[in-house]
PDB file of N, CA, C and O in Angstrom:
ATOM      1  N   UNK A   1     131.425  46.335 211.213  1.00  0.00           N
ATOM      2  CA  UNK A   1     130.652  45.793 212.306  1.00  0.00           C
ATOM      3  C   UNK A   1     131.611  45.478 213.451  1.00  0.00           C
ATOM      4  O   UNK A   1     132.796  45.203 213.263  1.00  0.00           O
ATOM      5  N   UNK A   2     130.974  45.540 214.753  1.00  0.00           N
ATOM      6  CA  UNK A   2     131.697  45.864 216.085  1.00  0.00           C
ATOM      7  C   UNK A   2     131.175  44.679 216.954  1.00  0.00           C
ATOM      8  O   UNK A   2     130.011  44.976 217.222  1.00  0.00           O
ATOM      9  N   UNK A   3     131.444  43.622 217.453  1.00  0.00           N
ATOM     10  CA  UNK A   3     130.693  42.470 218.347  1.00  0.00           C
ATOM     11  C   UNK A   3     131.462  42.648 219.483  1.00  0.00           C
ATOM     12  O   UNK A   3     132.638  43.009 219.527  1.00  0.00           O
ATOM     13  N   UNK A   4     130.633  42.340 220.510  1.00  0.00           N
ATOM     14  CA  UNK A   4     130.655  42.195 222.250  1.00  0.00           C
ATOM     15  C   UNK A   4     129.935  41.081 221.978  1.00  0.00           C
ATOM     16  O   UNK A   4     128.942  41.121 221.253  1.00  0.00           O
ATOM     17  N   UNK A   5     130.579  39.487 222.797  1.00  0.00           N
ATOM     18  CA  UNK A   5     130.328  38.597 222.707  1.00  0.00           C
ATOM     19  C   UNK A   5     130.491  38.654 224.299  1.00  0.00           C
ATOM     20  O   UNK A   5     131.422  39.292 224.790  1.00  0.00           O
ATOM     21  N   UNK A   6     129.421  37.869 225.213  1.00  0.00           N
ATOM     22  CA  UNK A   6     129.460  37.836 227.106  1.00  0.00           C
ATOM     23  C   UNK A   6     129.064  36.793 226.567  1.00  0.00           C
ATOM     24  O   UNK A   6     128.246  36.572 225.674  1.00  0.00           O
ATOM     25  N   UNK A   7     130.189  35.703 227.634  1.00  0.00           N
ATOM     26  CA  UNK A   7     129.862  34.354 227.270  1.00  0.00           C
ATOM     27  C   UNK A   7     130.010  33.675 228.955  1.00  0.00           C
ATOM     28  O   UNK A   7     130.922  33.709 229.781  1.00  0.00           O
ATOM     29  N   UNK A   8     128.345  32.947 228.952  1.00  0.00           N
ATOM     30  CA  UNK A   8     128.489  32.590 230.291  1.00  0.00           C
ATOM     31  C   UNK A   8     127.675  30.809 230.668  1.00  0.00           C
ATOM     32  O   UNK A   8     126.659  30.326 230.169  1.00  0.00           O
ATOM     33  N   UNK A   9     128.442  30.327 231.518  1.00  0.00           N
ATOM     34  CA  UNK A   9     128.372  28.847 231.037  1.00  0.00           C
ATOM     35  C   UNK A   9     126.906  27.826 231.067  1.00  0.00           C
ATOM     36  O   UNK A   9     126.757  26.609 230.963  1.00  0.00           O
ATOM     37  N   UNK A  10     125.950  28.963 231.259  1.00  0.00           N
ATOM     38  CA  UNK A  10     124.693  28.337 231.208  1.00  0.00           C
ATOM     39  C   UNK A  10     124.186  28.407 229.939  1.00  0.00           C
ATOM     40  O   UNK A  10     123.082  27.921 229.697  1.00  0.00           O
ATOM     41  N   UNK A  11     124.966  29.045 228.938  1.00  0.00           N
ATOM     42  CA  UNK A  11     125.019  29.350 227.958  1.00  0.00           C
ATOM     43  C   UNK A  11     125.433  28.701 226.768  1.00  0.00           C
ATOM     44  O   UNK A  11     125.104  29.060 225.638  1.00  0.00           O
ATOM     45  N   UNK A  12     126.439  27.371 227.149  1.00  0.00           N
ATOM     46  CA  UNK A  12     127.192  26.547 226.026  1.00  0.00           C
ATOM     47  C   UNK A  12     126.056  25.319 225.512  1.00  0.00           C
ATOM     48  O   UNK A  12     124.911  24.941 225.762  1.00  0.00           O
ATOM     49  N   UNK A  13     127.131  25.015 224.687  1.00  0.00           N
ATOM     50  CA  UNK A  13     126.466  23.596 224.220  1.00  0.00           C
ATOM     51  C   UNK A  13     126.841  22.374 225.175  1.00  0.00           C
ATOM     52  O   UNK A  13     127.938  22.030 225.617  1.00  0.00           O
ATOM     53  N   UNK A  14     125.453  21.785 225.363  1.00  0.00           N
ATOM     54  CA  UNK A  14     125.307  20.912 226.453  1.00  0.00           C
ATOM     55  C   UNK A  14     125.456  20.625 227.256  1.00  0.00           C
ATOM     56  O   UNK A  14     125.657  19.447 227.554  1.00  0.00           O
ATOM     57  N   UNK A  15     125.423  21.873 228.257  1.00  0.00           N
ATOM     58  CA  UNK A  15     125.126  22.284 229.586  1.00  0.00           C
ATOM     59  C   UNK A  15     123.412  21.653 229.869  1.00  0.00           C
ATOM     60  O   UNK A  15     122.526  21.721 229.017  1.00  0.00           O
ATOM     61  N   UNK A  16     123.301  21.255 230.791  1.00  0.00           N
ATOM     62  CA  UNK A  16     121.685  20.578 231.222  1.00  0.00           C
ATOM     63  C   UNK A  16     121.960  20.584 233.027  1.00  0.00           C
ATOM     64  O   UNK A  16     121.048  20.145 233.728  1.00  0.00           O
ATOM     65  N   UNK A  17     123.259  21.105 233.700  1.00  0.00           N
ATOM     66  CA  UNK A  17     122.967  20.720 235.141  1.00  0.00           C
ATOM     67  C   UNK A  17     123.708  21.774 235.855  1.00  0.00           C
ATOM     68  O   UNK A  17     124.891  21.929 235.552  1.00  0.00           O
ATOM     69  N   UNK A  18     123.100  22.626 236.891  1.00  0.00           N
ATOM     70  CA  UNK A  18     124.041  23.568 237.525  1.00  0.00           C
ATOM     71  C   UNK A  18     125.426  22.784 237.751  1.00  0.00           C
ATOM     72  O   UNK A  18     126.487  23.403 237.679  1.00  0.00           O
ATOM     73  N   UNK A  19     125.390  21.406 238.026  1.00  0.00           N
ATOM     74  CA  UNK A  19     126.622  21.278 238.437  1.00  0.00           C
ATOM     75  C   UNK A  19     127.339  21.294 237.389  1.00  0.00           C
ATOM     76  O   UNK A  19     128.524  21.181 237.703  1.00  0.00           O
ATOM     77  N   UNK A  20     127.144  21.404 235.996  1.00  0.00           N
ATOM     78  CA  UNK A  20     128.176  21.638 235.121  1.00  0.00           C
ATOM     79  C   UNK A  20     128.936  22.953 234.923  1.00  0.00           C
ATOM     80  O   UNK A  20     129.882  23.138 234.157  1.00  0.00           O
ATOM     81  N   UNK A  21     128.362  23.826 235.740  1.00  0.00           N
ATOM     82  CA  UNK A  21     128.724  25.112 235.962  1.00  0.00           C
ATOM     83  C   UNK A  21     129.339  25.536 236.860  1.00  0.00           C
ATOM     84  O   UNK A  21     129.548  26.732 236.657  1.00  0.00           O
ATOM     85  N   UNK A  22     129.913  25.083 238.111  1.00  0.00           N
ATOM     86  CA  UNK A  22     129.794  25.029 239.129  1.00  0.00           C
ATOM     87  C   UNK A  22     131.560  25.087 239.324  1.00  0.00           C
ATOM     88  O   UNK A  22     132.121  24.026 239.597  1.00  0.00           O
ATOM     89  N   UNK A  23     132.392  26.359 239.173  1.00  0.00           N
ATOM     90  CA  UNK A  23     134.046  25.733 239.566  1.00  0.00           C
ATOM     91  C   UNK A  23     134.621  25.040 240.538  1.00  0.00           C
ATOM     92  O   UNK A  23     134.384  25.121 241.743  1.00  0.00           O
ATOM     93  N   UNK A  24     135.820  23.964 239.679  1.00  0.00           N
ATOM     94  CA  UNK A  24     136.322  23.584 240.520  1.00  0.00           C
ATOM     95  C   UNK A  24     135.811  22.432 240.288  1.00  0.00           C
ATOM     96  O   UNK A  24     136.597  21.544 240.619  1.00  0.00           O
ATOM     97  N   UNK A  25     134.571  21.937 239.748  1.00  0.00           N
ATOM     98  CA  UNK A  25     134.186  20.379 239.853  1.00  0.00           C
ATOM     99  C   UNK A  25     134.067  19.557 238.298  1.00  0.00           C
ATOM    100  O   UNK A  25     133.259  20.096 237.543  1.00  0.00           O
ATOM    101  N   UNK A  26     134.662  18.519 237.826  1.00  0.00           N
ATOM    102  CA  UNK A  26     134.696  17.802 237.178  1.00  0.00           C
ATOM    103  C   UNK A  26     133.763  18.099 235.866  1.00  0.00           C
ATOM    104  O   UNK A  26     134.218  17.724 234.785  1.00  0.00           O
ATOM    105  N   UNK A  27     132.815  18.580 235.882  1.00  0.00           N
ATOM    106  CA  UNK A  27     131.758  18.939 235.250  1.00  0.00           C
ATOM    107  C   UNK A  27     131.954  20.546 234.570  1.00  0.00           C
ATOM    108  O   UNK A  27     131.768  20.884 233.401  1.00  0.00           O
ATOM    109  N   UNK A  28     132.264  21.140 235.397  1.00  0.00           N
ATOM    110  CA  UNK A  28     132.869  22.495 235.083  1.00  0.00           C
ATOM    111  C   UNK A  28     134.565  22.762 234.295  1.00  0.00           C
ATOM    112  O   UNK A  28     134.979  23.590 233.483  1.00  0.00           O
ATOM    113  N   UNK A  29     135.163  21.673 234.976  1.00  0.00           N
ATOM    114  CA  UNK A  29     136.822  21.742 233.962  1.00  0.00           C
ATOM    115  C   UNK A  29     135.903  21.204 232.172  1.00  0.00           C
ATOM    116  O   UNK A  29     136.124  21.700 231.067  1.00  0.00           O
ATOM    117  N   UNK A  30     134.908  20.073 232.527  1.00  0.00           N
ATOM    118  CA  UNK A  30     135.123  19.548 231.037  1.00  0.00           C
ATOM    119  C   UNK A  30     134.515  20.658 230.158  1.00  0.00           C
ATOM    120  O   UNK A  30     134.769  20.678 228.954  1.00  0.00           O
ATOM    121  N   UNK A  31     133.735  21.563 230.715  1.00  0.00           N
ATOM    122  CA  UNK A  31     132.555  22.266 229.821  1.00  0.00           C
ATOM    123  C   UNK A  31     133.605  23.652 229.540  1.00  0.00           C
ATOM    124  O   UNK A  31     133.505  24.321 228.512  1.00  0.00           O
ATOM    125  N   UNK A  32     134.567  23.938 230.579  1.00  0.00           N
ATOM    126  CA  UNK A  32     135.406  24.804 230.133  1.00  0.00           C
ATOM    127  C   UNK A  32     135.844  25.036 228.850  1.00  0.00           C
ATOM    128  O   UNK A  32     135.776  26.090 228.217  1.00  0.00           O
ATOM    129  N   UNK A  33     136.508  23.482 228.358  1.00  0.00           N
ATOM    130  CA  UNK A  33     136.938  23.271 227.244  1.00  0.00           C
ATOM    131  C   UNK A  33     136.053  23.438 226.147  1.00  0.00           C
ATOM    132  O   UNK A  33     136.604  23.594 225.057  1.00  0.00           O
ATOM    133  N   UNK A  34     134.942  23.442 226.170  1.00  0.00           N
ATOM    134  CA  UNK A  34     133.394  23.521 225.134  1.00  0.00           C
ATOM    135  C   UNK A  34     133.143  24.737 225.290  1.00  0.00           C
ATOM    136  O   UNK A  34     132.834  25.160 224.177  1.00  0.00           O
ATOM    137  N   UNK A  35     133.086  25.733 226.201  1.00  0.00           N
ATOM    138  CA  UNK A  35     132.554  26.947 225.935  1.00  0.00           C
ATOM    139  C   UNK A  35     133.716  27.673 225.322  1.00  0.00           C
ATOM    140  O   UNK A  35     133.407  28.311 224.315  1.00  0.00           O
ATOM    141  N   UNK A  36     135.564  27.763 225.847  1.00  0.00           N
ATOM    142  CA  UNK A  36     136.176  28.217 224.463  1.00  0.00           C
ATOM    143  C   UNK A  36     136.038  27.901 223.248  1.00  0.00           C
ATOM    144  O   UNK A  36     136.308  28.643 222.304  1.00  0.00           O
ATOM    145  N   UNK A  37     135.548  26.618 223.164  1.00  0.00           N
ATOM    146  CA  UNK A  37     135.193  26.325 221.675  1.00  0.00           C
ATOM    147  C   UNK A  37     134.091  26.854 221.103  1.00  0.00           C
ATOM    148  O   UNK A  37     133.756  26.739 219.924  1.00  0.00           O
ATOM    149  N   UNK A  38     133.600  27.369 221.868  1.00  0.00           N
ATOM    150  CA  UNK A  38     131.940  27.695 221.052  1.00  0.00           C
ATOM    151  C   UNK A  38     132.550  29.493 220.721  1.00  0.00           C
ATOM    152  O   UNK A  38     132.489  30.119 219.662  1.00  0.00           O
ATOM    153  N   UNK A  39     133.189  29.992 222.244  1.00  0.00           N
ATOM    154  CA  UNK A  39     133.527  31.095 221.829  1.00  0.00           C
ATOM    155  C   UNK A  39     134.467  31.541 220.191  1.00  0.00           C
ATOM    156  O   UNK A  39     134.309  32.396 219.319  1.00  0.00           O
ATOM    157  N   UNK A  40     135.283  30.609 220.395  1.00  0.00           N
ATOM    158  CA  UNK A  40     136.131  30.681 219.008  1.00  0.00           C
ATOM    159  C   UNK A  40     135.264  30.142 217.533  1.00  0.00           C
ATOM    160  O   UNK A  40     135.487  30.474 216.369  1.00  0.00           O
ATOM    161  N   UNK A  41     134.448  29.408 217.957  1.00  0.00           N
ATOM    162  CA  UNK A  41     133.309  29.332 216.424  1.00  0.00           C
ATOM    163  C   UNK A  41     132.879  30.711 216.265  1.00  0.00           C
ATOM    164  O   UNK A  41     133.094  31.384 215.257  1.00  0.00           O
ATOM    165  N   UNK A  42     131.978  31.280 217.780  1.00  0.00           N
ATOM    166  CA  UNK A  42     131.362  32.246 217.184  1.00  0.00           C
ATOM    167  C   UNK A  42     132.332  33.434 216.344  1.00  0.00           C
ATOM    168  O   UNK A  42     132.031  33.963 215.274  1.00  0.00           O
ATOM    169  N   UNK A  43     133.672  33.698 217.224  1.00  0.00           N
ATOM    170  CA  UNK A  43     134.385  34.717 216.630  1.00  0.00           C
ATOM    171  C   UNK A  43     135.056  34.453 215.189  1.00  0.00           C
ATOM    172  O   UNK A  43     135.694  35.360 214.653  1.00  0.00           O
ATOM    173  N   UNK A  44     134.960  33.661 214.800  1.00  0.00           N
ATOM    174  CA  UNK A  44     135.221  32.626 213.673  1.00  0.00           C
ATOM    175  C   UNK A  44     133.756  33.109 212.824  1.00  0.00           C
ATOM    176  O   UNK A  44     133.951  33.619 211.721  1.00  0.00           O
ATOM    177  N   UNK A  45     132.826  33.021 213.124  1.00  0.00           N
ATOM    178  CA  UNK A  45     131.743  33.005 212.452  1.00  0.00           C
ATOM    179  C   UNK A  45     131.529  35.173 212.169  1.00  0.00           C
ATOM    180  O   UNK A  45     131.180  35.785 211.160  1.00  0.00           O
ATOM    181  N   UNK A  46     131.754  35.462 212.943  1.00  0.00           N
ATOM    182  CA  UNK A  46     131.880  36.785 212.968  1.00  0.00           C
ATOM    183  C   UNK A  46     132.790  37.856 212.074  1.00  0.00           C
ATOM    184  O   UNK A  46     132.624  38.968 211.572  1.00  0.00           O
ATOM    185  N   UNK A  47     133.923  36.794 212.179  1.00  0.00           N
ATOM    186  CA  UNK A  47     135.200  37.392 211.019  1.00  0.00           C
ATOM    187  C   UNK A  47     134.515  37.011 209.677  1.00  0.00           C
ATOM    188  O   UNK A  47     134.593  37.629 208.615  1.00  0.00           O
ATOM    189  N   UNK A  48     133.917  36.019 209.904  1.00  0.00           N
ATOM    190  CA  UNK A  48     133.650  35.631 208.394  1.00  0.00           C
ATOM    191  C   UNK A  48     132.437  36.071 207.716  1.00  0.00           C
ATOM    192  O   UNK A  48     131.949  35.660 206.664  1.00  0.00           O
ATOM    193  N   UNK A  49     131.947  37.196 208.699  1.00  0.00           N
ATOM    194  CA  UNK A  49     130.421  38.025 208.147  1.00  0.00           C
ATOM    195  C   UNK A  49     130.878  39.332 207.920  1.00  0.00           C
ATOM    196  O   UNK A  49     130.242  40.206 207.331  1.00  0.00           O
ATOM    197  N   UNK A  50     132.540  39.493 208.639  1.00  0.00           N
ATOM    198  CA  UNK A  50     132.375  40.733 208.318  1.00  0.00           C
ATOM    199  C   UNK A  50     132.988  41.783 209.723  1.00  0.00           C
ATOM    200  O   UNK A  50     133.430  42.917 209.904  1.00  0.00           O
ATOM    201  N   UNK A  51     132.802  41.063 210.173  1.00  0.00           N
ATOM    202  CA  UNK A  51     133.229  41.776 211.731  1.00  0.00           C
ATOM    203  C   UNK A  51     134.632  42.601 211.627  1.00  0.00           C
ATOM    204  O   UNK A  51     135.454  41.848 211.105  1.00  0.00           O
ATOM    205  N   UNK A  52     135.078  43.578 211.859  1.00  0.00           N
ATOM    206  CA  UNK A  52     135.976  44.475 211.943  1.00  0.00           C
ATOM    207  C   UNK A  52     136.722  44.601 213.076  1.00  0.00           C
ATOM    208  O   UNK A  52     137.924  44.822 212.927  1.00  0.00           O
ATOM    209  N   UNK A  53     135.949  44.443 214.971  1.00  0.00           N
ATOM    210  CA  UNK A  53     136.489  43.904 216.204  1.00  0.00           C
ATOM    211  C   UNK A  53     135.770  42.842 216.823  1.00  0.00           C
ATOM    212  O   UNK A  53     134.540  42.798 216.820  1.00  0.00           O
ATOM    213  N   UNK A  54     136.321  42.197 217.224  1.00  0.00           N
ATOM    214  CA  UNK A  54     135.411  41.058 218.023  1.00  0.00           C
ATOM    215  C   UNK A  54     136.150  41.312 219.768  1.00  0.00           C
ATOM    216  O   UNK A  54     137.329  41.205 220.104  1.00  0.00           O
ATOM    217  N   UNK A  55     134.856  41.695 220.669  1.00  0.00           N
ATOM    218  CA  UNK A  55     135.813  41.547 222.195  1.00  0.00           C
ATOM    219  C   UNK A  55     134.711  40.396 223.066  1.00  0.00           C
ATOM    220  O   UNK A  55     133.485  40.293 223.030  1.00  0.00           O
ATOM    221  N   UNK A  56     135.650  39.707 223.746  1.00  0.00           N
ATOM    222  CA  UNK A  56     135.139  38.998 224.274  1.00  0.00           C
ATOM    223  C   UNK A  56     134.975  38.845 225.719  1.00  0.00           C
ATOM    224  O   UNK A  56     136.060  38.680 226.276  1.00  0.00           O
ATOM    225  N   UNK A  57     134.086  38.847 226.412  1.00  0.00           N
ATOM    226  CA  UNK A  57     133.575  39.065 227.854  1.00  0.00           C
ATOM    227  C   UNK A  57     133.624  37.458 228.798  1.00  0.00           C
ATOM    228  O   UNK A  57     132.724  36.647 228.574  1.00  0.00           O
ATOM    229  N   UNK A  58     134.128  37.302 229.269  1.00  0.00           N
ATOM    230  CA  UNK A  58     133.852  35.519 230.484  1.00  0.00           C
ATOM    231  C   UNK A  58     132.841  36.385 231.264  1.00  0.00           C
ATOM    232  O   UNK A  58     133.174  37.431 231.820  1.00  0.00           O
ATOM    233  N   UNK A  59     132.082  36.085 231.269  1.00  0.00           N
ATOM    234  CA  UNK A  59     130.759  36.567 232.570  1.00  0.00           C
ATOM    235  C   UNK A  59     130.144  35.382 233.321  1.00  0.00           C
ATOM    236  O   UNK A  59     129.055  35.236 233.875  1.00  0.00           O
ATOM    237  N   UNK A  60     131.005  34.738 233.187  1.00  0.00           N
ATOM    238  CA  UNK A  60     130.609  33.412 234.430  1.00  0.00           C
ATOM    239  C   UNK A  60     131.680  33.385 235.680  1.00  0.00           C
ATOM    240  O   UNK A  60     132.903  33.239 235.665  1.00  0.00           O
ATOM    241  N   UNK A  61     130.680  33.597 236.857  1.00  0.00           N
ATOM    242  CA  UNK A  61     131.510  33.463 238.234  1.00  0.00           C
ATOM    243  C   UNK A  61     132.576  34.528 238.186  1.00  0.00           C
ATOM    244  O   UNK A  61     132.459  35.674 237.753  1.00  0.00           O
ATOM    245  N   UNK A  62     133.813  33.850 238.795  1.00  0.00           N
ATOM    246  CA  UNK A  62     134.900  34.640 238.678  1.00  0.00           C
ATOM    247  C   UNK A  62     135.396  35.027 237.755  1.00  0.00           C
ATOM    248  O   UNK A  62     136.362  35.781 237.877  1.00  0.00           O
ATOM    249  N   UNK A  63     134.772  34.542 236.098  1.00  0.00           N
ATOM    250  CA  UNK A  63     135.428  35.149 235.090  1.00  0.00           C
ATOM    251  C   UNK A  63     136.577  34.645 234.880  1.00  0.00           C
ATOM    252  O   UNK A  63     137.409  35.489 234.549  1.00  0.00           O
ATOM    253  N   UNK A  64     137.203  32.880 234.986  1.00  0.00           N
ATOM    254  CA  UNK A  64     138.074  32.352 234.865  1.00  0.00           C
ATOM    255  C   UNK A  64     137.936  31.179 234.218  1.00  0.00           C
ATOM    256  O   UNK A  64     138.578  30.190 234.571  1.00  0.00           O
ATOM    257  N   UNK A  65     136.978  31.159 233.076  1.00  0.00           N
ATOM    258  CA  UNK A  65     136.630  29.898 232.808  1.00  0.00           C
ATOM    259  C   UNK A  65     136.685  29.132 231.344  1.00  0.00           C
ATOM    260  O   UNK A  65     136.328  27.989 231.058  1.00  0.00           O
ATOM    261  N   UNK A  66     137.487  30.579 230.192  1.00  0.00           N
ATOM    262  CA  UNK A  66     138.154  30.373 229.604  1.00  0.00           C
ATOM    263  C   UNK A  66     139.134  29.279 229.666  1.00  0.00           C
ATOM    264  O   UNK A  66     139.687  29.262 230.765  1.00  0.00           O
ATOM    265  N   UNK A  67     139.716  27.962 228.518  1.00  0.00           N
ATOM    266  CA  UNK A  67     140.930  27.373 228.409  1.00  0.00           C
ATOM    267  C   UNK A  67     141.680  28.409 227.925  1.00  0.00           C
ATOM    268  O   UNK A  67     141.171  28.606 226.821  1.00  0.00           O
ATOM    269  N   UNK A  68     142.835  29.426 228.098  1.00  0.00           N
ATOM    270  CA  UNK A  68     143.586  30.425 227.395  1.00  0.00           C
ATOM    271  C   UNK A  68     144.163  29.796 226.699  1.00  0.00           C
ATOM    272  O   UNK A  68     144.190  30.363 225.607  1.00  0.00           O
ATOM    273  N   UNK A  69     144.814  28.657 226.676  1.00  0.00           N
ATOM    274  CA  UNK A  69     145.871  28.269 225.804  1.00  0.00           C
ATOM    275  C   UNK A  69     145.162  27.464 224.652  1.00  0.00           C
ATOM    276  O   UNK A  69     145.822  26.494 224.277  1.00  0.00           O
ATOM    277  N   UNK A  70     143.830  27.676 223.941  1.00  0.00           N
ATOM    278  CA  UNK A  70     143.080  26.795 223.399  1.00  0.00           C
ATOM    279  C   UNK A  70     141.945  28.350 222.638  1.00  0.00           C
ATOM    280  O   UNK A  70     141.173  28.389 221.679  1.00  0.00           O
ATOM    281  N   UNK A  71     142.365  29.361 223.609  1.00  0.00           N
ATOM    282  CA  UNK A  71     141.629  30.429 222.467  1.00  0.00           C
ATOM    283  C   UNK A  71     142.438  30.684 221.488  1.00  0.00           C
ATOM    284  O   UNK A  71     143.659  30.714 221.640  1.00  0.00           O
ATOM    285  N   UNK A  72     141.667  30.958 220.039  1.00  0.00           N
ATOM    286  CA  UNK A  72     142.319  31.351 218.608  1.00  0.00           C
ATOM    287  C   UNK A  72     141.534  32.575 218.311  1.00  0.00           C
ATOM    288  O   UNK A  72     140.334  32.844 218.362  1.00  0.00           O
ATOM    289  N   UNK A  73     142.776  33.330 217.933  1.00  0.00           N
ATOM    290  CA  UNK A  73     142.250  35.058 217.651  1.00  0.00           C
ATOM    291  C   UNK A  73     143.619  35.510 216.584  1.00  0.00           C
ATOM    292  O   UNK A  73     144.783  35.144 216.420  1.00  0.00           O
ATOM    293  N   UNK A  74     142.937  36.245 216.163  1.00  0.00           N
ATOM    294  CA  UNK A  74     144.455  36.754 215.533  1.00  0.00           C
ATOM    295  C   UNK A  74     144.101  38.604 215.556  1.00  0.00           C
ATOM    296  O   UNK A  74     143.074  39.163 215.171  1.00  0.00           O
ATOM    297  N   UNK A  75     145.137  39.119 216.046  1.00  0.00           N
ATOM    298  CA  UNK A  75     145.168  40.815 216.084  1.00  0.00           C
ATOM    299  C   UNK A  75     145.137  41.221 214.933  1.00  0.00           C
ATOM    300  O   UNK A  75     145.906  40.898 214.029  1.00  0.00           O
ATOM    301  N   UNK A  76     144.066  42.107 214.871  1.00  0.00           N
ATOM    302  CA  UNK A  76     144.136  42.972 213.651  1.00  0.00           C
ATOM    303  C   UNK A  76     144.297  44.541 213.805  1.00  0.00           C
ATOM    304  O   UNK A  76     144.355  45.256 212.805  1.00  0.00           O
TER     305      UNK A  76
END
């Protein structure tokens, strides 16, 4: 099995306000940190069904909204 994961921040856990989406504002740094986390559950949850590649898409805004130093992956 092959996953494409597009992860975009209207999309996380407990998001409820455009302005939490919104870069650059207080609301958007904290949720940053929550949507890599959700991303790394899901790819986490994916290895563990079975998944063979996992790629992962930022499709919010500029596509900068990843924490990088807080994603966990390991190359296979």
């Amino acid at each position: 099995m092959n996953v494409l994961i597009s992860a975009d921040t209207e999309g996380i856990s407990g998001v409820t306000s455009p302005a939490d989406c919104r870069p650059g504002t207080p609301g958007w740094d904290h949720f940053r940190k929550i949507m890599t986390a959700d991303v790394n559950a899901a790819v986490e949850g994916f290895y563990e069904a079975g998944a063979r590649t996992t790629v992962v898409n930022d499709s919010h805004a500029n596509m900068q909204n990843f924490v990088v130093d807080l994603l966990t992956y390991e190359l296979r």
